[in-house]
mmCIF file as gemmi writes it, N, C-alpha and C atoms, coordinates in Angstrom:
data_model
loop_
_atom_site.group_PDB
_atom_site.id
_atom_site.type_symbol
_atom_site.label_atom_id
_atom_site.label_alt_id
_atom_site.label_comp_id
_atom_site.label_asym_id
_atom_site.label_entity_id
_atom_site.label_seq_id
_atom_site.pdbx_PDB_ins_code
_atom_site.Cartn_x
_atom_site.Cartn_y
_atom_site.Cartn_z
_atom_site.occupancy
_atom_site.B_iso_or_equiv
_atom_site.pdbx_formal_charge
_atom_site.auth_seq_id
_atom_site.auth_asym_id
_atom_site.pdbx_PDB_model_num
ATOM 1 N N . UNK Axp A 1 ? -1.858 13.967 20.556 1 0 ? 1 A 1
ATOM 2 C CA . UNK Axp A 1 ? -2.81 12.918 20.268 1 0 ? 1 A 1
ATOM 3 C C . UNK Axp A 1 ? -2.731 11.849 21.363 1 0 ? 1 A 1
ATOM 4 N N . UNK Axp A 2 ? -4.007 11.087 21.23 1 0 ? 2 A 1
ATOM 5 C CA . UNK Axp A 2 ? -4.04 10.056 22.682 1 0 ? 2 A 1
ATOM 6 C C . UNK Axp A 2 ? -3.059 8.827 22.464 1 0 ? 2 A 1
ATOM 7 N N . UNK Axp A 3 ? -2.695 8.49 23.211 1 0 ? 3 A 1
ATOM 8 C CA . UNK Axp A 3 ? -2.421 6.728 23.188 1 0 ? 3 A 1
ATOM 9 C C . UNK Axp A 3 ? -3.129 5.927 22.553 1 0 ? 3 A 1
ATOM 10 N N . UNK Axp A 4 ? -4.408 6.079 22.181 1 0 ? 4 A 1
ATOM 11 C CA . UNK Axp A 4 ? -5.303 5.399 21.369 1 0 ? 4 A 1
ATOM 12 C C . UNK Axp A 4 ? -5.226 5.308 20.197 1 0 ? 4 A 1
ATOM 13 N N . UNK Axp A 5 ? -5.454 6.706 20.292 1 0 ? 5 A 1
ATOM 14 C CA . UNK Axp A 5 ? -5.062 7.11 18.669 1 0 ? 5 A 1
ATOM 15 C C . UNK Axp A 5 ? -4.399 6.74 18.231 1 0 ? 5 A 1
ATOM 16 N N . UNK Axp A 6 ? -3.164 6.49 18.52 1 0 ? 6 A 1
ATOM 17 C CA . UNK Axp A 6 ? -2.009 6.487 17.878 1 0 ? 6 A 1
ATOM 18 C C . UNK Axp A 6 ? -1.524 4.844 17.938 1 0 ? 6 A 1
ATOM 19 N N . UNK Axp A 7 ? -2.479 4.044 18.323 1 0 ? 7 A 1
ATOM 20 C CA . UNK Axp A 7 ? -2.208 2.656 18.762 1 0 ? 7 A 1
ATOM 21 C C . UNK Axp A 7 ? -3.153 2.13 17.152 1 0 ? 7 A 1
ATOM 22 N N . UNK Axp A 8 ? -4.504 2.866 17.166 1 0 ? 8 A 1
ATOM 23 C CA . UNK Axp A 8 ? -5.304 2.841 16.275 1 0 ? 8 A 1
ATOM 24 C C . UNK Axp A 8 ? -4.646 2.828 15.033 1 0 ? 8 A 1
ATOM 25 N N . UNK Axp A 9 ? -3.822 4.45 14.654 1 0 ? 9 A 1
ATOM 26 C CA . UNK Axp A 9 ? -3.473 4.599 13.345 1 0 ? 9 A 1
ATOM 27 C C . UNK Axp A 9 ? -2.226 3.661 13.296 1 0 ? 9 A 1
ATOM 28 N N . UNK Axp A 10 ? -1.5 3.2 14.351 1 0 ? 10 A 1
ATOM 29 C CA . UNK Axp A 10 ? -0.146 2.171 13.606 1 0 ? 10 A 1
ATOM 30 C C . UNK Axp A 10 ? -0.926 0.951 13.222 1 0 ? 10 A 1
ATOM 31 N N . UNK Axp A 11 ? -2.025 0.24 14.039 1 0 ? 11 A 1
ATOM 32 C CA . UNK Axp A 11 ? -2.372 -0.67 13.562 1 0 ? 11 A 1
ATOM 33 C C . UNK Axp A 11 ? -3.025 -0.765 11.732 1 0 ? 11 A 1
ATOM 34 N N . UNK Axp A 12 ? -3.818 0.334 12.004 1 0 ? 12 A 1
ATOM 35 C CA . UNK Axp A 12 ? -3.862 0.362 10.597 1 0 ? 12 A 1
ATOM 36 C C . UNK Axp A 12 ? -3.045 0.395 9.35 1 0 ? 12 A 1
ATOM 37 N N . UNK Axp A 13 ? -2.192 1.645 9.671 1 0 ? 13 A 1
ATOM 38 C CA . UNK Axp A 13 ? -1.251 0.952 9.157 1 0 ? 13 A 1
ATOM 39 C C . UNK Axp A 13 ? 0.161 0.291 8.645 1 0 ? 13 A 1
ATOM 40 N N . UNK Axp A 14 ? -0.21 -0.743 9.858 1 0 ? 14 A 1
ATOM 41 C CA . UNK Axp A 14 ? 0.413 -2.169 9.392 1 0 ? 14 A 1
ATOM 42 C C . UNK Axp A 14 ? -0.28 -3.163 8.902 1 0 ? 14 A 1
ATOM 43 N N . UNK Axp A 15 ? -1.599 -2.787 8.891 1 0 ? 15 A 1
ATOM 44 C CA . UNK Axp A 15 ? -3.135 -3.833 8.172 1 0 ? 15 A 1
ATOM 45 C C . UNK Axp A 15 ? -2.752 -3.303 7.239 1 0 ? 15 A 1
ATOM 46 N N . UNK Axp A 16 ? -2.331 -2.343 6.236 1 0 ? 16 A 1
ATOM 47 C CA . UNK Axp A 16 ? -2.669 -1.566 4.873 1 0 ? 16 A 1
ATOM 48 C C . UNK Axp A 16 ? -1.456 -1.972 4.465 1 0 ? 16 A 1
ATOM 49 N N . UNK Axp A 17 ? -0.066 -1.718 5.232 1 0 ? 17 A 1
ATOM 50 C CA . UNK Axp A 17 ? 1.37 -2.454 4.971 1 0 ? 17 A 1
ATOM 51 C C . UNK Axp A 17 ? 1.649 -4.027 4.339 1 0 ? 17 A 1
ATOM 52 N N . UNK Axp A 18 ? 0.775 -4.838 5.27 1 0 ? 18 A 1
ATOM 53 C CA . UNK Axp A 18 ? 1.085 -5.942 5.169 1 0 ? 18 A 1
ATOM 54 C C . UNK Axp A 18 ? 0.58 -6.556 4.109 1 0 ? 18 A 1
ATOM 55 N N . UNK Axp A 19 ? -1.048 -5.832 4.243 1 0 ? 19 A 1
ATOM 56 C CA . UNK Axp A 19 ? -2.164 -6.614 3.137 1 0 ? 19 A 1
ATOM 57 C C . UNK Axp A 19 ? -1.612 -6.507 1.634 1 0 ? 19 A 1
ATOM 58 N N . UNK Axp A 20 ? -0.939 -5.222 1.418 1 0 ? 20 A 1
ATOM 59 C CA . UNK Axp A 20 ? -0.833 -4.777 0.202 1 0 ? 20 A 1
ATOM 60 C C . UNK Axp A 20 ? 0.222 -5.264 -0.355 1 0 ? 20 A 1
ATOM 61 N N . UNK Axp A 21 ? 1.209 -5.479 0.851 1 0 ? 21 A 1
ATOM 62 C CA . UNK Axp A 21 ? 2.564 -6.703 0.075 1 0 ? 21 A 1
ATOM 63 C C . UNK Axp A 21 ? 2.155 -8.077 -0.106 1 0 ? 21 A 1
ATOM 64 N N . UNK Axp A 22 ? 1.663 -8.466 0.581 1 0 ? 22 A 1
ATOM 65 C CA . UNK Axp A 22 ? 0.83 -9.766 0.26 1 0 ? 22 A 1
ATOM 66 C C . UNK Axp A 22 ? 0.151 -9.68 -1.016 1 0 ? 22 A 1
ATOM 67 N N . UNK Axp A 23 ? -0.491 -9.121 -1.611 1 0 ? 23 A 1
ATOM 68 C CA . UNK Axp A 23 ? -1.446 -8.681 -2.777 1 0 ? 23 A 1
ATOM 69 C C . UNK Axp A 23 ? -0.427 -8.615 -3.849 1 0 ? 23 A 1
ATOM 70 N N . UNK Axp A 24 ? 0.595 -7.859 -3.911 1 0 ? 24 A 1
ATOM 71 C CA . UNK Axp A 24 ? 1.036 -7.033 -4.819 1 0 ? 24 A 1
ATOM 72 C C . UNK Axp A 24 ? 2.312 -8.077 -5 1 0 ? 24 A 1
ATOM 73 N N . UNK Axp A 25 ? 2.66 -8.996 -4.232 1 0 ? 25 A 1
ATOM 74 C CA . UNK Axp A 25 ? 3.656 -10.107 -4.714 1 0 ? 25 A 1
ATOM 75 C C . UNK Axp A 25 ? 2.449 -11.431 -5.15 1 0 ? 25 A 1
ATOM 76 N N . UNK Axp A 26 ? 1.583 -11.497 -4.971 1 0 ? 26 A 1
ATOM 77 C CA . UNK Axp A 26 ? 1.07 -12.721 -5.68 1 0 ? 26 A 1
ATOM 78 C C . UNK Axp A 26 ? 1 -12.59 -6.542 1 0 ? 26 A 1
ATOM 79 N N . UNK Axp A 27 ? 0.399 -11.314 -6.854 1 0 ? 27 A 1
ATOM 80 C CA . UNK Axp A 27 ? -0.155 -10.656 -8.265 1 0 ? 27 A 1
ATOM 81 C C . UNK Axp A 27 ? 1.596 -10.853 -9.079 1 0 ? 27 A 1
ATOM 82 N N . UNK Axp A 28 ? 2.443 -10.299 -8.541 1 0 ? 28 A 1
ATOM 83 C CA . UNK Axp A 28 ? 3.666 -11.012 -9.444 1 0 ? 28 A 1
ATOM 84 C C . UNK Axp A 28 ? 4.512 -11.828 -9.587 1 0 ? 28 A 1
ATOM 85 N N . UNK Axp A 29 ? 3.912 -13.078 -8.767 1 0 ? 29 A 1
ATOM 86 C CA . UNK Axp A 29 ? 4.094 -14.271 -8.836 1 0 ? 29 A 1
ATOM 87 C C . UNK Axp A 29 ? 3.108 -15.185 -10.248 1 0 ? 29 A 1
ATOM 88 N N . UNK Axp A 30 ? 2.072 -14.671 -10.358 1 0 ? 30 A 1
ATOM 89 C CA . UNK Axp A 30 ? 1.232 -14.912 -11.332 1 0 ? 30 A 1
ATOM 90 C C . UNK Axp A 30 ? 1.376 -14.097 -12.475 1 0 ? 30 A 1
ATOM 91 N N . UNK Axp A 31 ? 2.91 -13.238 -13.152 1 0 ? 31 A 1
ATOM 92 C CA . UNK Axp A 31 ? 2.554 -12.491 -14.338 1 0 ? 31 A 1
ATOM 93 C C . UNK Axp A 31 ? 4.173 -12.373 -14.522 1 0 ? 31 A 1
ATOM 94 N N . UNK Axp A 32 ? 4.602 -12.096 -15.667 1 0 ? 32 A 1
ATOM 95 C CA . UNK Axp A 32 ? 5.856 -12.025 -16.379 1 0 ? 32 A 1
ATOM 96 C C . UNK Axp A 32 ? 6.532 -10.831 -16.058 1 0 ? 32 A 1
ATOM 97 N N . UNK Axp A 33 ? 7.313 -10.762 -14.718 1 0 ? 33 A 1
ATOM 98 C CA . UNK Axp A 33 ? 7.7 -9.514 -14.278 1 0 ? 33 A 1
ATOM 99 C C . UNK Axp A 33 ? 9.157 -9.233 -14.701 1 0 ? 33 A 1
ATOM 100 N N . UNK Axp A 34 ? 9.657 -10.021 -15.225 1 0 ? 34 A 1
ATOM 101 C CA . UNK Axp A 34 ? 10.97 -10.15 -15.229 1 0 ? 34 A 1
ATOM 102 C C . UNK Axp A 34 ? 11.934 -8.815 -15.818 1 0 ? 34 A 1
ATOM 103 N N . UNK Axp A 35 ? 12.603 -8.148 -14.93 1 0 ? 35 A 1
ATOM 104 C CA . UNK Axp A 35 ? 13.044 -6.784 -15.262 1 0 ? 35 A 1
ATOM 105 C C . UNK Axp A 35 ? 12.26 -5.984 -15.788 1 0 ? 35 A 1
ATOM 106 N N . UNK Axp A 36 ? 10.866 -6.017 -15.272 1 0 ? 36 A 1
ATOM 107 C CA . UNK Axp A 36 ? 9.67 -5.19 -15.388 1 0 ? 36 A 1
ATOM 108 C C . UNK Axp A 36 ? 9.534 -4.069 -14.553 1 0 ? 36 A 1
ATOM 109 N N . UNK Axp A 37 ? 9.348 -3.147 -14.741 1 0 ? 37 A 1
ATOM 110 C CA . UNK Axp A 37 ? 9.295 -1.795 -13.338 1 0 ? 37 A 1
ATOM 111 C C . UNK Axp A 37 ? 7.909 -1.552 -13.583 1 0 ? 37 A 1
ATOM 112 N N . UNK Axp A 38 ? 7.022 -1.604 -12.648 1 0 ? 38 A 1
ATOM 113 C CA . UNK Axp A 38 ? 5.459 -1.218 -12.917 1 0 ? 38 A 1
ATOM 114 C C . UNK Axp A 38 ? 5.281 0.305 -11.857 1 0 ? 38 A 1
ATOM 115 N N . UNK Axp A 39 ? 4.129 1.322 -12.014 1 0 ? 39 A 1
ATOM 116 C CA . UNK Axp A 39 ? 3.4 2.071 -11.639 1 0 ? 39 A 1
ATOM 117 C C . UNK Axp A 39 ? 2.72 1.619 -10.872 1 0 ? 39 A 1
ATOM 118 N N . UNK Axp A 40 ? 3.037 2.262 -9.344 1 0 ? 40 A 1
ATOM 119 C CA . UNK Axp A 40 ? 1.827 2.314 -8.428 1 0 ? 40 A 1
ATOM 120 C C . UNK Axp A 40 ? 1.54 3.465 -7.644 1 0 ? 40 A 1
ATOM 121 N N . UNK Axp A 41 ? 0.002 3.35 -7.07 1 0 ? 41 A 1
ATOM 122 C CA . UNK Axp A 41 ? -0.25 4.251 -6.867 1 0 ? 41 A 1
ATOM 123 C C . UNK Axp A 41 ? -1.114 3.46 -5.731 1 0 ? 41 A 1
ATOM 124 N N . UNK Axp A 42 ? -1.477 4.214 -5.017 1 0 ? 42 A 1
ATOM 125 C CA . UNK Axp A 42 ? -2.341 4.081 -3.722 1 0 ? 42 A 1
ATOM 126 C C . UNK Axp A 42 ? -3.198 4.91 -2.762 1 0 ? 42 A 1
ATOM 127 N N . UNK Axp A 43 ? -4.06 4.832 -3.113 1 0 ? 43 A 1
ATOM 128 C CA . UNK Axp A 43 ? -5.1 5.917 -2.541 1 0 ? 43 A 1
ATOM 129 C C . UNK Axp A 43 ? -5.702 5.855 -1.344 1 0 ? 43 A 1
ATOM 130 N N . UNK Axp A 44 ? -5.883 6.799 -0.877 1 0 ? 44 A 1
ATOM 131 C CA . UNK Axp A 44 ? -6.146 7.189 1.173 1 0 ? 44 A 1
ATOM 132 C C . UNK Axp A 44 ? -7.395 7.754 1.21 1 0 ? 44 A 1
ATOM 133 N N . UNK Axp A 45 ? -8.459 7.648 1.136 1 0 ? 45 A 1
ATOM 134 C CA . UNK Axp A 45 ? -9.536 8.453 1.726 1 0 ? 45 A 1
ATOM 135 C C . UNK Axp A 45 ? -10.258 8.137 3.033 1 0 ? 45 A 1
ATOM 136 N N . UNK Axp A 46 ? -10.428 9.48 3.932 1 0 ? 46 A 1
ATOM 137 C CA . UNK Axp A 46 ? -11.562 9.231 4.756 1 0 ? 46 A 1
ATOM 138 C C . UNK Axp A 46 ? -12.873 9.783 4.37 1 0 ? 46 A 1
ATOM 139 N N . UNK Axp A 47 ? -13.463 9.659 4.179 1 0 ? 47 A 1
ATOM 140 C CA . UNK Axp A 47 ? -14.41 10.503 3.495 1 0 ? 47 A 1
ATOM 141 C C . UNK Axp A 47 ? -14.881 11.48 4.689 1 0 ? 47 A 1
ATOM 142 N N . UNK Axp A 48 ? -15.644 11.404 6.014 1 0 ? 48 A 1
ATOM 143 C CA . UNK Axp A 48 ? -15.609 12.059 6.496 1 0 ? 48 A 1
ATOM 144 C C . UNK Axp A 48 ? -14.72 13.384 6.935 1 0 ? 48 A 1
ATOM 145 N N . UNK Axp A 49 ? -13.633 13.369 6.743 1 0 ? 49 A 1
ATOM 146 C CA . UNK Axp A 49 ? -12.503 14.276 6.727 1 0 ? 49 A 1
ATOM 147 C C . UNK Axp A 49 ? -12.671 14.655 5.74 1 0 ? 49 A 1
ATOM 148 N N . UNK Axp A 50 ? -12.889 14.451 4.603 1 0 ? 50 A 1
ATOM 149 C CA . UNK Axp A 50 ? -13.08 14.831 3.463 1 0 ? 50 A 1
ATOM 150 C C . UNK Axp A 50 ? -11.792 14.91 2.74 1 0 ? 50 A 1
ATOM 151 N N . UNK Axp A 51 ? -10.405 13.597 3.178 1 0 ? 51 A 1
ATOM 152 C CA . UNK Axp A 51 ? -9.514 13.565 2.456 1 0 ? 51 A 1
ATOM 153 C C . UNK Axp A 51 ? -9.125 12.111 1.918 1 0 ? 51 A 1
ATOM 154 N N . UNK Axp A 52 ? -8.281 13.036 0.866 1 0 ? 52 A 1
ATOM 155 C CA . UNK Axp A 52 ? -8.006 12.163 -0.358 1 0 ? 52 A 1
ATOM 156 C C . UNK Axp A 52 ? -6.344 12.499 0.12 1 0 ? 52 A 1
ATOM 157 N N . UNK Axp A 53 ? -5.72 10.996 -0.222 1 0 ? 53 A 1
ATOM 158 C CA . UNK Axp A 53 ? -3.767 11.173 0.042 1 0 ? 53 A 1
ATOM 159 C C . UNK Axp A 53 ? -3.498 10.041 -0.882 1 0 ? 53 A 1
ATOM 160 N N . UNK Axp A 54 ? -3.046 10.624 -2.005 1 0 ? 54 A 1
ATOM 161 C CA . UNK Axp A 54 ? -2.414 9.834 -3.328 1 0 ? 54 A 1
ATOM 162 C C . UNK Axp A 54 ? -0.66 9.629 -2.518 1 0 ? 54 A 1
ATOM 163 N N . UNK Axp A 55 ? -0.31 8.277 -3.152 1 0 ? 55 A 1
ATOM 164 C CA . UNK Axp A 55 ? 1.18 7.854 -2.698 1 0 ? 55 A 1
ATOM 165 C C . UNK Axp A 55 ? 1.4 7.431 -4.336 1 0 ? 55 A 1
ATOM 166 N N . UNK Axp A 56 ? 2.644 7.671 -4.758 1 0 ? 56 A 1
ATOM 167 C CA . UNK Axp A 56 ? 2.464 6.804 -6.463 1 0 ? 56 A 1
ATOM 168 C C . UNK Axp A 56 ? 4.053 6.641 -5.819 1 0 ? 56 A 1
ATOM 169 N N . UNK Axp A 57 ? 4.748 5.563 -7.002 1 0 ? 57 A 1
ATOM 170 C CA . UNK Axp A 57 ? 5.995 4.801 -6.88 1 0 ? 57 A 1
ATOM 171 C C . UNK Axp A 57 ? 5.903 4.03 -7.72 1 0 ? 57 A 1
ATOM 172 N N . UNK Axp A 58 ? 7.303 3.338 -7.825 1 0 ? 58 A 1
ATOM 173 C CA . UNK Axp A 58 ? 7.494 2.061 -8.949 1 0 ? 58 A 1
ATOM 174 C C . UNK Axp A 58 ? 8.203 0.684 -8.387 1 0 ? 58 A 1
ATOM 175 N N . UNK Axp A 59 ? 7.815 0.446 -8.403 1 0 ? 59 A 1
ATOM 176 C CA . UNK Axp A 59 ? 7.891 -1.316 -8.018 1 0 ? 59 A 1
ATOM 177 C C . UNK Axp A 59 ? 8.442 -2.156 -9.762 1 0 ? 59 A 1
ATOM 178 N N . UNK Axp A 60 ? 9.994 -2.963 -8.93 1 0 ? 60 A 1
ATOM 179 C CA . UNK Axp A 60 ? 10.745 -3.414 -10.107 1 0 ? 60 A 1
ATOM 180 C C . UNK Axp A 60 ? 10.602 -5.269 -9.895 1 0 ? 60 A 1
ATOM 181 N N . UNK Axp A 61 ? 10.269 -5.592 -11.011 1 0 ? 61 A 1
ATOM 182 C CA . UNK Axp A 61 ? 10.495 -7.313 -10.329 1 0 ? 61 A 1
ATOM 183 C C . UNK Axp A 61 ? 11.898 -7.767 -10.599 1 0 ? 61 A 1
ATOM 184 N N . UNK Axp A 62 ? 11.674 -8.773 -10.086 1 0 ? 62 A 1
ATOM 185 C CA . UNK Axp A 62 ? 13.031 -9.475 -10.056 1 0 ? 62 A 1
ATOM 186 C C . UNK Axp A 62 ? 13.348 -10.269 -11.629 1 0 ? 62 A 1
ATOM 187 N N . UNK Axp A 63 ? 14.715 -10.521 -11.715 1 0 ? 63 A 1
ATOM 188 C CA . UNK Axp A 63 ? 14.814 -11.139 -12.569 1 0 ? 63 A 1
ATOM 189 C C . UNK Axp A 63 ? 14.564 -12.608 -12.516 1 0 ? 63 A 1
């Protein structure tokens, strides 16, 4: 793959990295997490490729 490419897909993602920790700690800054373990999941499509890439995991808050 080119140099481009591959300059392309890290940037992305670290846009998809960053945005989503940002998101996903406000969101439990604003809700009663306390020794809470929640479900996540995160979905990838290009549509042109015609793919779909499920990631799932659990995310624990703090006490």
């Amino acid at each position: 793959m080119s140099d481009d490419f591959n300059m392309s897909m890290r940037k992305f993602l670290k846009q998809v990295g960053v945005t989503s920790q940002q998101v996903i700690e406000e969101a439990m800054r604003n809700a009663d997490i306390s020794g809470k373990t929640f479900d996540a999941k995160v979905v990838l499509t290009i549509d042109e490729l015609d793919l779909e890439h499920v990631v799932t995991g659990k995310i624990t808050g703090q006490d």
